[in-house]
N, C-alpha and C positions, 0 to 999 in steps of 0.2 A: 485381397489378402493384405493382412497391414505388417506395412514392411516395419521392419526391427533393424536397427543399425549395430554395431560394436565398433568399441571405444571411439568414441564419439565425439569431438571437443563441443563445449559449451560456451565458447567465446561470443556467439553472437546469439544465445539463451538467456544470456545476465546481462545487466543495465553495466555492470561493473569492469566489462569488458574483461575479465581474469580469465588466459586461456586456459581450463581443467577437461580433461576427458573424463567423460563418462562410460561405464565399460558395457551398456546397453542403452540406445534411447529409441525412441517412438513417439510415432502424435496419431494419436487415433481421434477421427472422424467423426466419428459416430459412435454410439453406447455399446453398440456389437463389437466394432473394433475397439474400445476402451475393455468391456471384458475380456478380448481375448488377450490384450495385452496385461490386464492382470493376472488372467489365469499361466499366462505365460511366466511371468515371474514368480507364482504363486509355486507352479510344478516343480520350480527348480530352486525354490527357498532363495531366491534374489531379495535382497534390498530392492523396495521404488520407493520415487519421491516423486510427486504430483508437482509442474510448477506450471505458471503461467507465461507472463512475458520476462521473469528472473529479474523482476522491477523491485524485491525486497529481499534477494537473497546473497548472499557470499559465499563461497565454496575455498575453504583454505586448502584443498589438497584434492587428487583424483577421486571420482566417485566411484565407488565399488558397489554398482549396481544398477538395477536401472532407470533412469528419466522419463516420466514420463508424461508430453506436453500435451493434453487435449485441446481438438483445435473445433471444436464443438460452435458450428455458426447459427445465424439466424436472430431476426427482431419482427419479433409477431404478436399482435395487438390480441389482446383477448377478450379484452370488455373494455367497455367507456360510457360513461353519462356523461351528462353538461359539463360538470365540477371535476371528473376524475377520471383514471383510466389505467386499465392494466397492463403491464407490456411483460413478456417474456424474453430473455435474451441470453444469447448461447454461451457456454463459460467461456468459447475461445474469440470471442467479438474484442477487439482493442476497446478500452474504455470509452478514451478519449473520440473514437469515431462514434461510438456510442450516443457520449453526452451532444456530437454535433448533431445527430441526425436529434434528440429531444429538442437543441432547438431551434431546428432546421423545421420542424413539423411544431413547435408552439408547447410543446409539453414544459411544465415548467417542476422542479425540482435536483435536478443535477449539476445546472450551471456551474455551481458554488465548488464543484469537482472539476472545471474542466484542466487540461493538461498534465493530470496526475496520471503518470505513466501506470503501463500493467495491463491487465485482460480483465472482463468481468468477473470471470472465475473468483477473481480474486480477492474483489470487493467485498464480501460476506465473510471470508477467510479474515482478514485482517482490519474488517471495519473499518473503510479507507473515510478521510475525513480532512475539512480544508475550511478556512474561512465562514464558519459557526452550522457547517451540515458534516453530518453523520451517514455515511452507509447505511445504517440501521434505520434513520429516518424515513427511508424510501423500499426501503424492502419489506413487500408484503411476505414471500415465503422462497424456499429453496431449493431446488429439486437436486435429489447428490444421487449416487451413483454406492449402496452400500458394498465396500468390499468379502465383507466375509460373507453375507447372504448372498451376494451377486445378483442383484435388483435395484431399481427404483425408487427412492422413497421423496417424501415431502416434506422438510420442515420447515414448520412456521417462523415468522420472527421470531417468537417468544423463545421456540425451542432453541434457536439457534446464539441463545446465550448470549448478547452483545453485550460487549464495555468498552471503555476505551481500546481503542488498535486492538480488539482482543473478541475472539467468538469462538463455539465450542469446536470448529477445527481446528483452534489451537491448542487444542490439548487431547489427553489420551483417551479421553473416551468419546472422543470426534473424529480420532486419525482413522478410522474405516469411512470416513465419508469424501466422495470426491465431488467438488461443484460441477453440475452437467450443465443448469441451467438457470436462471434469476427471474424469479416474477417483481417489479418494480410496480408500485403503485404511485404514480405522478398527478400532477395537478394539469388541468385546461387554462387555470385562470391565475391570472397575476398572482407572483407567492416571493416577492424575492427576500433572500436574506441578508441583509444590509450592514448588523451592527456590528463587526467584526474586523479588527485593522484597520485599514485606512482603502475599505472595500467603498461605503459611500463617500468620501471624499471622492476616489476616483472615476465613479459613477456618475456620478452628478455633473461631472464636466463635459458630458456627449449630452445633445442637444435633444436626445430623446431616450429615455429612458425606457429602454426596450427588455427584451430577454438575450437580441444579440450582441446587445450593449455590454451588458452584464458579463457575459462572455469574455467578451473582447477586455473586459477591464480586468476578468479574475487572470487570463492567461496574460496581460501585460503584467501584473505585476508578481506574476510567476515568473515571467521568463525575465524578467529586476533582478531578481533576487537568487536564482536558483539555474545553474550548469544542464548546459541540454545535452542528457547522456550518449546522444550521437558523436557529439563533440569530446564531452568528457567524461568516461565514466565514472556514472555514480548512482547509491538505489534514495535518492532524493533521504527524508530526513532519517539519520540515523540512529536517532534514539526518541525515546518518548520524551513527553513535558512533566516532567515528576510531579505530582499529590505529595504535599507535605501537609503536617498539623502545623495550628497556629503557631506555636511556640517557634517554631524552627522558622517561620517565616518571619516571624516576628525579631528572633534574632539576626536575621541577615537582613532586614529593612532595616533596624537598629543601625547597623554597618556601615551599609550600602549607601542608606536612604533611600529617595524612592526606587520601587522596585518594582517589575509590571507582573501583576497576577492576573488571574481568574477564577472565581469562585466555583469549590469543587463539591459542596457540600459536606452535611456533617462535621462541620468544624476545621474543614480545611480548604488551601487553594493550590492552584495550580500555577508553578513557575516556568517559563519558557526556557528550555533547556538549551535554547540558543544565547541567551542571555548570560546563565551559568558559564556555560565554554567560554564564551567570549569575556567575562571578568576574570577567567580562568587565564587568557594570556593565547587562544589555539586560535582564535581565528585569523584565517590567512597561512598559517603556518604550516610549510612544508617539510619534510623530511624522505630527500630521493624522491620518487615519482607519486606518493601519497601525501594527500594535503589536507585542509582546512579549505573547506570554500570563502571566498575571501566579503562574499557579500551575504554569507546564510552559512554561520559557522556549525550550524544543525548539518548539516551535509558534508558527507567527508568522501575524495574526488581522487579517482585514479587520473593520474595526469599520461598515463602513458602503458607504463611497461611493469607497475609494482605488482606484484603478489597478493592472492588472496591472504596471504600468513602477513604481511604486509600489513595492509590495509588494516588487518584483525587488531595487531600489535600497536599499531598505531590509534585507533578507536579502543584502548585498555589504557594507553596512556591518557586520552583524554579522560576515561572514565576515573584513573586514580584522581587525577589533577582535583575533579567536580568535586568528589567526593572529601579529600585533603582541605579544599576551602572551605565547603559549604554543610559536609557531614551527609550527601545526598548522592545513592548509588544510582547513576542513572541505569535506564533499563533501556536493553536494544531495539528500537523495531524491527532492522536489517535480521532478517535470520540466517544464521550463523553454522555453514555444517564442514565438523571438522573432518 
């Protein structure tokens, strides 16, 4: 029977460390046990909220309803030729043990992910992405869990709508889909992605250019640049890299001078939202127990004991700041429930 708990705290559910109770939560298993816990809060007209490992979320105030974490395991090979291969893997697998067993057994596509906190569940949800790969690059299709028909279904990449940080469980006519499970489709054979940062710079300096080379260089200079939410809480970057038209870029190169983009197509590019904060005056910059990371002003750090409403108010004032300079509202990726 799958146990149900009340009010519940979530202090160690979110990367954020904010202790909020929840006034039901649950981790069901298995698909049997994920239905009956929606039919459970179905019966009784509850609020739920599907999360993973709470690696992009904030919680400003008690949740009035119920949580609910599937811990949905397993990594099971489905098909492979020479060239390619299919893997399936449970929504409640950690990513990051994920991406070591790819490549720990040679599979080559995920490296470019590794240390980004969270569950796979989640991966599809948010189109997690790091040093020039995409979620969406490696997901062949999606097995979700429909809530209102109460079955199984499969969507393909295609259906499942990716764009930046963004897939059709982010929006309303996706919130009836829960991730159960992830078909990946990876590569056998050398595929690395190199041209992004100062990824082959630091590649290059291990004596062999391997896949766990690779590895080992994306998560150094992750852990450079970025708070280990054990240590400090935080849901890693907190805002998108904004798409602007030429014109607007063109006027803050004007300014600036150089300016680092990337090309976003259609007549526009993409500015580093870490860049903005930081001419903005925020990086580093604390106020009480919520900060500014001092080496990845993209990331914004409970140093201790601040508040979800905190933390909130504080990621509003960087948002006025960006926007006051640059005329560019950034957009959150941390989701936000008040």
């Amino acid at each position: 029977m799958l146990k149900i708990h009340k009010n519940y705290s979530l202090k160690n559910n979110t990367t954020f460390g904010v202790d909020i109770v929840s006034s039901w939560f649950t981790e069901p298993e298995t698909v049997e046990e994920l239905e009956y816990g929606i039919r459970h809060a179905q019966e009784r007209a509850l609020e739920y909220l599907i999360i993973g490992e709470g690696s992009n979320l904030l919680f400003t105030g008690p949740y009035e309803g119920m949580i609910i974490h599937p811990l949905l395991s397993g990594i099971d090979l489905l098909d492979e030729s020479e060239t390619e291969l299919m893997v399936k893997v449970g929504a409640g697998v950690n990513w990051d043990a994920f991406v070591e067993h790819c490549v720990r057994h040679n599979w080559y596509g995920t490296e470019n992910l590794s240390l980004i906190p969270g569950s796979v569940g989640a991966t599809p949800v948010q189109n997690i992405g790091a040093y020039g790969v995409e979620a969406k690059d490696l997901i062949e299709y999606v097995e979700v869990f429909n809530t209102q028909k109460l079955n199984v279904e499969i969507l393909s990449n295609t259906a499942c709508k990716f764009a930046y940080r963004d897939s059709i469980f982010k929006h309303i006519y996706g919130e009836h889909y829960i991730v159960i499970n992830v078909v990946f489709n990876l590569k056998k054979k050398k595929n690395f992605v190199l041209d992004y940062g100062n990824v082959k710079e630091e590649f290059m300096k291990f004596t062999e250019q391997n896949l766990a080379n690779l590895r080992q260089t994306i998560i150094s200079i992750r852990e450079n640049k970025l708070p280990d939410p054990e240590e400090t809480g935080n849901a890693g970057s907190f805002f998108k890299n904004p798409v602007v038209p030429m014109d607007i870029f063109d006027a803050i190169q004007e300014k600036y001078g150089s300016v680092p983009n990337y090309p976003a197509g259609k007549g526009k590019v993409k500015i580093p939202a870490a860049w903005l904060i930081e001419k903005s005056g925020w990086k580093g910059k604390r106020e009480g127990d919520t900060g500014c990371w001092p080496k990845q002003p993209l990331v914004i750090v409970n140093y201790g004991k601040a508040t979800g409403r905190e933390i909130f108010e504080f990621s509003e004032k960087i948002r006025n700041s960006v926007q006051s300079n640059f005329d560019i509202l950034l957009e959150r990726e941390v989701t936000v429930l008040h």
